[in-house]
Each structure stands twice: as C-alpha cells, then as structure tokens.
C-alpha positions in Angstrom: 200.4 7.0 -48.9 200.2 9.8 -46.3 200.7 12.4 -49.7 197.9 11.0 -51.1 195.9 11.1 -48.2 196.7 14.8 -47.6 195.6 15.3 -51.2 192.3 13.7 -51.0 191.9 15.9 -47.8 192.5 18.9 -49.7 190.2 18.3 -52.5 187.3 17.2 -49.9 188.2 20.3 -48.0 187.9 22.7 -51.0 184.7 21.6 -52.2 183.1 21.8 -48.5 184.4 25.4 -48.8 183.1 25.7 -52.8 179.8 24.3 -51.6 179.2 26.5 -48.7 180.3 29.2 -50.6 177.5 28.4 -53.4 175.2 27.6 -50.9 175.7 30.7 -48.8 176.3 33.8 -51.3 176.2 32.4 -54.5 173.4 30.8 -55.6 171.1 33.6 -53.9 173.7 36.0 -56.5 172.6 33.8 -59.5 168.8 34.4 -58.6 169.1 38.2 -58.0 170.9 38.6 -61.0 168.2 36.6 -63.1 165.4 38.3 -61.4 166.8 42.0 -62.1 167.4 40.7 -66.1 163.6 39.4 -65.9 162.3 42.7 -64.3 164.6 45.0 -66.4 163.5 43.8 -69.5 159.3 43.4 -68.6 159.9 46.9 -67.7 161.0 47.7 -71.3 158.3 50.0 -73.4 158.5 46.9 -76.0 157.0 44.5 -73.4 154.4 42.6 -74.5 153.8 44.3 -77.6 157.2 43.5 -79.8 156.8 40.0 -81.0 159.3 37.8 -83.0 160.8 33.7 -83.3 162.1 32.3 -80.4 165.8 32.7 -79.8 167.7 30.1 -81.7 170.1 29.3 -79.4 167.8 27.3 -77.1 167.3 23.7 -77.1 163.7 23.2 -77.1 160.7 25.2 -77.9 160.8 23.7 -81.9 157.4 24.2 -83.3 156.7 27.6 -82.3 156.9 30.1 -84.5 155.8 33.8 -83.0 156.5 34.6 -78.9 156.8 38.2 -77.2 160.1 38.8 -77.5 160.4 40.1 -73.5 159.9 36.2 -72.6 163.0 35.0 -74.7 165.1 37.9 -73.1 163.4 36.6 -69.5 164.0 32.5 -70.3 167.5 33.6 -71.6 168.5 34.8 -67.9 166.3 31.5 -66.7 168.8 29.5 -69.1 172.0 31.7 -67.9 171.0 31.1 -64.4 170.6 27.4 -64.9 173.6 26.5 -67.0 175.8 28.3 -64.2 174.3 26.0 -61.6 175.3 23.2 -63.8 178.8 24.2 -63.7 178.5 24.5 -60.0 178.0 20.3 -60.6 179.1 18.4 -57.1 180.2 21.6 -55.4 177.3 22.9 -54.4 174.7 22.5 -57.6 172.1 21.1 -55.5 171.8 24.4 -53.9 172.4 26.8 -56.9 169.4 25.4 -59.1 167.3 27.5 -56.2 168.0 30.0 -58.9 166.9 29.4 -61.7 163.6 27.8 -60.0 163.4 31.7 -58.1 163.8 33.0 -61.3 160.7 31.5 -63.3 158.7 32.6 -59.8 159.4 36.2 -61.2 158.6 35.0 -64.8 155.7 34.1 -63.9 154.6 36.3 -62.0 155.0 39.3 -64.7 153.1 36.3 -67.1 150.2 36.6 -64.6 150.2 40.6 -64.4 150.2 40.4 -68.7 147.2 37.8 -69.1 145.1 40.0 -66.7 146.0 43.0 -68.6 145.9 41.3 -72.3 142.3 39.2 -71.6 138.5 40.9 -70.8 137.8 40.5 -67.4 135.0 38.5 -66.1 133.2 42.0 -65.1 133.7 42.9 -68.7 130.6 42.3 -71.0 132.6 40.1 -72.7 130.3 36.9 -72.9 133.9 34.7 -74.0 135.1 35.7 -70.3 131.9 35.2 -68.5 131.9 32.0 -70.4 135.5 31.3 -69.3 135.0 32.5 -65.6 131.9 29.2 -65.5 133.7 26.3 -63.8 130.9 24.6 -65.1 131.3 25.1 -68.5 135.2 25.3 -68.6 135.3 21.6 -67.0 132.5 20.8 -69.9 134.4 22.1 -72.6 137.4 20.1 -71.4 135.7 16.7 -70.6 135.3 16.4 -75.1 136.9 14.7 -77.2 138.4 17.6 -79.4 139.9 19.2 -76.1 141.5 15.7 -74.9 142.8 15.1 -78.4 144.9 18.6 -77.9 145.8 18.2 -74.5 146.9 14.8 -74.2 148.7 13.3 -77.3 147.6 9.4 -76.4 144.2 10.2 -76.3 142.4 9.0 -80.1 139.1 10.6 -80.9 137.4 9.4 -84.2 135.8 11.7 -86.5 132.7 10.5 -84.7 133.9 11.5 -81.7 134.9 15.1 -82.8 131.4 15.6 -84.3 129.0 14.4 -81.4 131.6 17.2 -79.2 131.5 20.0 -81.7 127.2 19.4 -81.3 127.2 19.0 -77.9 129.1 21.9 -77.5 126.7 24.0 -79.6 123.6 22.4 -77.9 125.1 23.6 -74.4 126.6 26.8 -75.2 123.2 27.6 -77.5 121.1 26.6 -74.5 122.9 29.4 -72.0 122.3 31.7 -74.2 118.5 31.9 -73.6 116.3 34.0 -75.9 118.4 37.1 -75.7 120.0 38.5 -78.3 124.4 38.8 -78.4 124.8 42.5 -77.8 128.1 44.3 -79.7 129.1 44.6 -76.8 129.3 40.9 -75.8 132.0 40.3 -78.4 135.5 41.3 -79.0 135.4 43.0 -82.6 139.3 43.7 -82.4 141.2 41.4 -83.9 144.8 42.6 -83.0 143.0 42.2 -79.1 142.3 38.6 -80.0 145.8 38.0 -81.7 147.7 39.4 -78.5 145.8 36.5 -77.0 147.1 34.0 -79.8 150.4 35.6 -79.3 150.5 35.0 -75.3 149.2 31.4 -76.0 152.2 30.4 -78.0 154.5 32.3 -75.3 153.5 30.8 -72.6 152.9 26.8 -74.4 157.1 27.5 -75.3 157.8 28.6 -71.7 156.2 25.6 -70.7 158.1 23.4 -72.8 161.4 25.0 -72.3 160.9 24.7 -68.5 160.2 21.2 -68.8 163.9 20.5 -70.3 165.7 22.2 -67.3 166.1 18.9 -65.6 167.7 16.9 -68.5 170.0 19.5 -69.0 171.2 20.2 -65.3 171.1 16.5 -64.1 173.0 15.7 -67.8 176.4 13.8 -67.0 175.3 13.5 -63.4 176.6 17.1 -63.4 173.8 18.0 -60.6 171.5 15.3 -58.5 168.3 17.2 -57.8 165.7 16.9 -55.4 162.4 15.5 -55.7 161.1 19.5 -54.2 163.1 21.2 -57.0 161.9 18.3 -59.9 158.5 19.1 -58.4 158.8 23.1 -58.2 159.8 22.6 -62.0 156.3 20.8 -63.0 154.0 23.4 -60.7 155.7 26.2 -62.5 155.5 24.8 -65.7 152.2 24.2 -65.1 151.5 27.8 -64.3 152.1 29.0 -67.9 150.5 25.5 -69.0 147.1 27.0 -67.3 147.7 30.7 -68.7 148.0 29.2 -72.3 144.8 26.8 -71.7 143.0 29.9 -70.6 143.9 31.7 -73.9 143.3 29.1 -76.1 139.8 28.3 -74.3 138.8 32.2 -74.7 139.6 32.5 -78.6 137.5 29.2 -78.4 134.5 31.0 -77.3 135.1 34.1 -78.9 134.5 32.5 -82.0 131.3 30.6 -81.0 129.6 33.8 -79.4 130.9 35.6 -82.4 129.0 33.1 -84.3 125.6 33.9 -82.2 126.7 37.7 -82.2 126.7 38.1 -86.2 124.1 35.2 -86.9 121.3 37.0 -84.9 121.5 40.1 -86.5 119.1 39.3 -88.8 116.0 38.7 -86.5 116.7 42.3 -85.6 117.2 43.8 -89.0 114.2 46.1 -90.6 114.9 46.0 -94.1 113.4 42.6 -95.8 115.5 42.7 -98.7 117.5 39.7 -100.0 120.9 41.4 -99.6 120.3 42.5 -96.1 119.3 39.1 -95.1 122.7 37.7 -95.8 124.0 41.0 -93.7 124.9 38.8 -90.5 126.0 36.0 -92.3 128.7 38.1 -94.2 129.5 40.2 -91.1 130.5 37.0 -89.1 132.0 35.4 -92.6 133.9 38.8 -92.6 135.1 38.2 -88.9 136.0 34.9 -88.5 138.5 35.0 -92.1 139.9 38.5 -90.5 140.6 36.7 -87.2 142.1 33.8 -89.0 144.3 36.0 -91.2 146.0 37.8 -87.6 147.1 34.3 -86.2 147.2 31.5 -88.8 150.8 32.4 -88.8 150.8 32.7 -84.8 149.4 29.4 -83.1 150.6 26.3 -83.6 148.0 24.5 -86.6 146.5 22.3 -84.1 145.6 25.0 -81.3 144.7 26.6 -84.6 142.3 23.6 -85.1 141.0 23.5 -81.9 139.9 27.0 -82.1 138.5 26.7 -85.8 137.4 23.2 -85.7 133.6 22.7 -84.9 132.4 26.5 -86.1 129.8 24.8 -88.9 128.2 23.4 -86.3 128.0 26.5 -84.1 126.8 28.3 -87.0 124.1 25.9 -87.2 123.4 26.3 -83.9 123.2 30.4 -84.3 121.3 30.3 -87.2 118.6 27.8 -85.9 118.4 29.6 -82.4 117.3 32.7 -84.6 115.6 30.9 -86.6 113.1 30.5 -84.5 111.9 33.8 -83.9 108.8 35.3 -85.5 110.5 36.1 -88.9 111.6 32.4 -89.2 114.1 31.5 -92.2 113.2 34.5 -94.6 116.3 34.5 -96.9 117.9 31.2 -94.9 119.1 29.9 -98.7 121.3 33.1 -98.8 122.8 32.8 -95.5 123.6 29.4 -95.9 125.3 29.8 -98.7 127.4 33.0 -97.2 128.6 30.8 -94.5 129.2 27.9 -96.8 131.7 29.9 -98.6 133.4 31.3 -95.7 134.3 27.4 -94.5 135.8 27.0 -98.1 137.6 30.0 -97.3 138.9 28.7 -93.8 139.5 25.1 -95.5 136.9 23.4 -93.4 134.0 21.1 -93.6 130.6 22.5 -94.4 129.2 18.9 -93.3 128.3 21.1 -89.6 125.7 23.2 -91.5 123.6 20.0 -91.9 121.9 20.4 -89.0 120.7 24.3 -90.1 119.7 22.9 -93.9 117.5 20.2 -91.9 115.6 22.8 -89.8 115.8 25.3 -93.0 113.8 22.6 -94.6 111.7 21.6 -91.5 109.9 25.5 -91.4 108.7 25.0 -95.3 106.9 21.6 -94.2 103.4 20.9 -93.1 102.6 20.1 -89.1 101.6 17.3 -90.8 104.5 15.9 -92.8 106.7 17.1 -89.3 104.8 14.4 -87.2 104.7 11.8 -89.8 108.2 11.9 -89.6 109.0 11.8 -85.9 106.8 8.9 -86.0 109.0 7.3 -89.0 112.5 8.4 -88.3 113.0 9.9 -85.1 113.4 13.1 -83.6 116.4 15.3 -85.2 115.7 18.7 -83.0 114.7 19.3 -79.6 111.3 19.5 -78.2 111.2 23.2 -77.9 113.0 23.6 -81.2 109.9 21.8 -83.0 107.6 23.9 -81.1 109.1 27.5 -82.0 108.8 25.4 -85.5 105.5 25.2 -85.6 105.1 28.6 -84.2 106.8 29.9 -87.7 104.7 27.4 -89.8 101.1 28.3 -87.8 102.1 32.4 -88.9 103.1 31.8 -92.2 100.6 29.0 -93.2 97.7 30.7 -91.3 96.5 28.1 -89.3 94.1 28.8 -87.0 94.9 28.4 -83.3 92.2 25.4 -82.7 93.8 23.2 -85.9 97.6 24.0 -84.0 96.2 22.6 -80.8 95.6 19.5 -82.6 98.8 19.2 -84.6 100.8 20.4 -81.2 99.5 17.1 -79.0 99.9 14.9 -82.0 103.7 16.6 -81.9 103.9 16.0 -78.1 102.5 12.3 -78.3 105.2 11.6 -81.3 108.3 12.9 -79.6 107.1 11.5 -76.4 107.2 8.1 -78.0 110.2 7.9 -79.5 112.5 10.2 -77.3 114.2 13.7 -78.7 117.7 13.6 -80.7 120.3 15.8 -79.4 
C-alpha cells in the first residue's frame, strides 16, 4: 500500500515538475521558435509573390486551390507549434498552446503589413478604395442578399432576392457617382495587381479555416483542456484574416463595377461618330472584365468568384444609362449592347441585367408623349431625373421647341407624381 502510495507521489511530483517546466521555459521556446520560422520565411525574396496549393499534409483548408506559398511555410510552424503542445497534454498543455496562439499574432501581423502593401490606399485615386474606405457603403453592400448568401451558409436568397440587390446596388453606387466622368486613373487597369488581391483572398479565407480547427485537434482525446481566453483568442484571430479576405473580396467587387462606369462612359467623351468607335468602351470594358476573369477563375473559390462576377449586367446597365443621358444620348446603343451581350456569354452569365438599358435604349426613340402615356398605364420604370435627362435627349433630337417641352415636362411631373417612381 505505502509502494503504491510512493508511486502515485512520484508521478504527481513529476508532472508538477513537467508542468512548471512547460510553463516556465518551454512553452515561451515553442512561440519563439514559431515566430523566427514565420519571420524567416516573410523575409524571403519569394514572399508574397510565389504562389502554389496549399500543403497537403494539413487537415483542413479543402476547397482552396492557389495560396502564397510564405503562409503555408508560416501555418506549418503555427501547426508544429500546436501539435507539440498537444503532446505536452496534462503536463502543462494548458500553458504551451500560448504558442501557437503568439504565433498567429506574428502571422498576422506580416498578413496586415501585405494587404496594405498589395491593395490601393484610400489616398490613392482608386475610386474601388474610396469606395471601400465608406463605412456607409461597405455596411450597404453587406446588408444584401448576395453578400449574406456568401457569408453566412443558412441564409437563402431567391433569385428575386439576388436581382432587387444586384439593382439596388447599381442604383446606389450609380448615384455616388454624380455627373463626373471615371477618370483612368480611378481604375486599376493591372490585372496581375487585381489577381494578387484574389490571391491574398484565398490565403487568408484558408488561414481562417485552418485556424478554426486548432481546437478540435489540441483538445482531441482530452489531450489538452483549454480555456475559454485561448478558445476566444482563436476566433479574434481568425477573425482578423476573416476581415482582410472580406476586404479583398469587397475591393475586386467594386473594381469591377467602377470598371464598368470607367469603360461604359468613354463614349460620351469620344469625337469620332463612327459606328465602330461607338462600341469602343463597350469592347474596352468587355476586353477587361474576360482578362480579369482569365487571371483568377482558377484562383478564388467559384462562389467568391460569383460574388464578384454576379450582378455586372446590371451594373452595366447602370453605366450605360448614366451616360446615356448626356447630350449625345444612345447614338450607336444597339452596338454596345450587343458588345456587352457577348461578353456575358463569354463569362457564362445572364444577360437578363441589360433589361433595364434596352428599356431606356428604347425609351430615348419614343415620343414625350407615348413616355407619359405610359407612366400613367404601367408605372414608372426609371427615376425622376432619369426621365428628365430623357426628355432632354428626345427635345435635341426631335427639335422641340422649349414652350411645347414645358408642357410635356409638367404632364411628366404630374404622371410620376401620381403613381410614385420605380427603383
């Protein structure tokens, strides 16, 4: 009895010593030595530029197929750092997970320094970033359906959902825009910029996920009980890369759209009246949006894909009827149309979002007359100061004089005041 006493003694007295040995020395040892692997290879010349599949021999992470290859080297000595805690189990593992937890601090941290470097700052003339840096608009874009749908698997959005938020999103991005016109130097015209981007969303969405499966794998077996700090340390720094890929994803989002408004308005500014030149900014974005799609439709994951891609009819609707109302109206709209109606072939998506710009296409050939007839039958279908610039076009091309406008103008204002405007 007193030998086995002795024995359980020893084995209590052993792993006091284990534990404060871990506790003291060791676990601190783990997170050095991961934090030196992390720094040494972020240092590398390759960092951030080479690219390649995730390493195979980690658990999770299935489903993405490109990452920089620095952040597989810098979750490998996360993992190493991790599965030697595990091993530390009941002597002392409760204090050696502080170092795999330290170790995604410096991960992140060098994830931070590459998204600032990688993306167009705010002060850049970017509009994507200025976009991007609007509270206002980032927590609108997130409130619709097609963002919810991406971001949180239960949520359901009908195809009727999808389209009301890809033409709401138009409407509201449209409507910052004001009567300027996109500047060249408002867009990002380098693709292998904007697949960097692509490249840093997937990296950071697989950190994410791999950083998420730490806990099942050190608390498997009841090999380590952890704290509700660490298991909360774990979500906030997963979250951190969650927020860098959101803010990638959300840029490429809005690159497209301004692309869309870039290319679309070229030409109300273009001097030559020919047929061919007419289709100029059509083909130019057409020409853009397939390049762009070539550089990452083997990178993101097809529904971030979809997200970004998703919804562009209807921003080209959007850009074509915003220029549309200028003083050279629709001159060659049948050409353009057809342009972009190709390129959505091309990407595989629905041309219904260019109904919108066939309606007001057909709106500037009508009559004031035949416009307020049917606002009075059916309904507005454009906004009040998209009929207007309308009947600006129709009053220079028809020659109407400024007296007989008056006239059709109230008429307008009395109809759409009656039955409300159609957004």
């Amino acid at each position: 009895m007193n030998r086995h006493g002795d024995t359980r003694g020893g084995e209590c007295s052993l792993r006091a010593f284990i534990t404060d040995y871990v506790r003291s020395g060791e676990s601190e040892r783990l997170a050095a030595a991961a934090r030196s692997a992390i720094d040494e290879v972020m240092r590398s010349p390759s960092a951030w530029r080479e690219r390649g599949p995730p390493p195979t021999n980690v658990k999770s992470g299935a489903g993405h197929r490109v990452i920089f290859t620095c952040c597989g080297s810098g979750w490998q000595a996360v993992w190493a750092a991790a599965r030697a805690a595990r091993r530390c189990a009941w002597c002392g593992g409760a204090w050696a997970v502080r170092a795999p937890a330290a170790a995604l601090g410096a991960l992140a941290a060098h994830a931070r320094a590459a998204h600032a470097r990688l993306r167009p700052p705010p002060a850049h003339a970017s509009r994507a970033a200025k976009w991007l840096a609007d509270d206002d608009i980032v927590r609108f874009l997130q409130s619709l359906h097609n963002w919810l749908a991406l971001t949180q698997p239960a949520t359901r959005a009908s195809p009727q959902d999808l389209k009301q938020a890809y033409e709401r999103e138009a409407e509201i991005l449209g409507s910052s825009l004001g009567d300027g016109a996109v500047t060249r130097k408002e867009i990002i015209s380098d693709t292998n910029a904007l697949a960097d981007l692509a490249v840093l969303c997937e990296t950071m969405d697989w950190l994410s996920t791999n950083i998420r499966s730490l806990p099942s794998m050190l608390s498997g077996s009841g090999s380590v009980k952890l704290s509700d700090k660490f298991l909360n340390d774990i979500s906030s720094a997963a979250m951190i890369f969650d927020e860098i890929s959101h803010k990638c994803l959300l840029f490429l989002h809005l690159e497209m759209r301004i692309q869309c408004f870039h290319y679309l308005g070229q030409e109300e500014r273009s001097t030559d009246n020919t047929e061919e030149s007419e289709g100029g900014g059509a083909a130019q974005l057409a020409q853009a949006l397939l390049s762009f799609h070539e550089q990452v439709h083997n990178v993101l994951a097809p529904h971030r894909l979809a997200y970004i891609m998703n919804g562009v009819g209807e921003m080209m609707s959007a850009g074509v009827v915003w220029r549309w109302q200028g003083e050279a109206g629709a001159r060659g709209g049948d050409a353009r149309l057809a342009t972009l109606r190709h390129c959505l072939a091309a990407l595989s998506l629905p041309h219904g979002g260019l109904h919108r710009a066939h309606a007001y296409l057909h709106l500037l050939t009508c009559a004031p007359e035949e416009i307020i007839t049917a606002v009075r039958e059916k309904g507005a279908q454009f906004t009040e100061l998209e009929y207007l610039n309308a009947f600006k076009v129709i009053e220079n091309r028809r020659g109407i004089p400024p007296a007989e406008m008056r006239v059709h103008l109230k008429q307008l204002s009395a109809a759409l005041g009656h039955v409300g405007v159609t957004v």
